[in-house]
N, C-alpha and C positions, 0 to 999 in steps of 0.2 A: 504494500500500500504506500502510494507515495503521499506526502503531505501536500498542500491546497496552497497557492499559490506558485509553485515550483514552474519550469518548463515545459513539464510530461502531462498530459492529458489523456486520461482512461478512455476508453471504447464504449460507445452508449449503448450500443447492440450486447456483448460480451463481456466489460469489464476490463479489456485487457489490455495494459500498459503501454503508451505509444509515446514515442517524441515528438514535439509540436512543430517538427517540420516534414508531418508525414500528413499526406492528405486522407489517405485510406487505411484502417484498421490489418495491419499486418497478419492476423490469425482469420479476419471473416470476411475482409474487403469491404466493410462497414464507411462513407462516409466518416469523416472525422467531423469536428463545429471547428473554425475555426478559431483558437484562442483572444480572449477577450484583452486589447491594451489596454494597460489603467492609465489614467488622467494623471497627469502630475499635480503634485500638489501647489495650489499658488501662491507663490513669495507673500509674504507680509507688505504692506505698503510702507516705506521708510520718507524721511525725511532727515536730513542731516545726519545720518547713522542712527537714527530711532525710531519704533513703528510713532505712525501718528495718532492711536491712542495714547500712547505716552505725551507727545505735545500736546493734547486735549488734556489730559490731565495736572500737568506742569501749567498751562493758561489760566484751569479754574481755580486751582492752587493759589496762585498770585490773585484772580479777582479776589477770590476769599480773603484773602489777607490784607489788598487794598481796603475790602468794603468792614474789616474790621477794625484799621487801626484808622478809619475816618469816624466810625459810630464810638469808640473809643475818647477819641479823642474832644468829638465832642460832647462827652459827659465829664473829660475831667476839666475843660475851660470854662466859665463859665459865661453866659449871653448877659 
């Protein structure tokens, strides 16, 4: 039994173990399916060497910190 994923693709008729560069089942003459390619996976979006959630994050960071040391400050001066 070979493991899922690998090169070899079993016989759908039979069962029986083939290399995925064979079109026909070497014991029954069975059609093979041709093997399915997988999708690559797609890159992360970067900006300046970092995904752009991270600059989403690093931005609200600072407004947060902007909009606190203005409500901040104006409680300790007084009008």
């Amino acid at each position: 039994m070979t493991p899922k994923g690998n090169a070899f693709m079993d016989c759908r008729k039979c069962g029986t173990w083939n290399p995925d560069d064979k079109n026909f089942c070497w014991r029954c003459n069975a059609e093979l399916p041709k093997p399915v390619e997988k999708k690559p996976k797609k890159a992360p979006r970067v900006f300046a060497g970092l995904p752009i959630w991270m600059w989403i994050m690093l931005a609200l960071f600072f407004v947060v910190l902007v909009i606190g040391q203005c409500s901040v400050s104006e409680l300790l001066v007084p009008s």
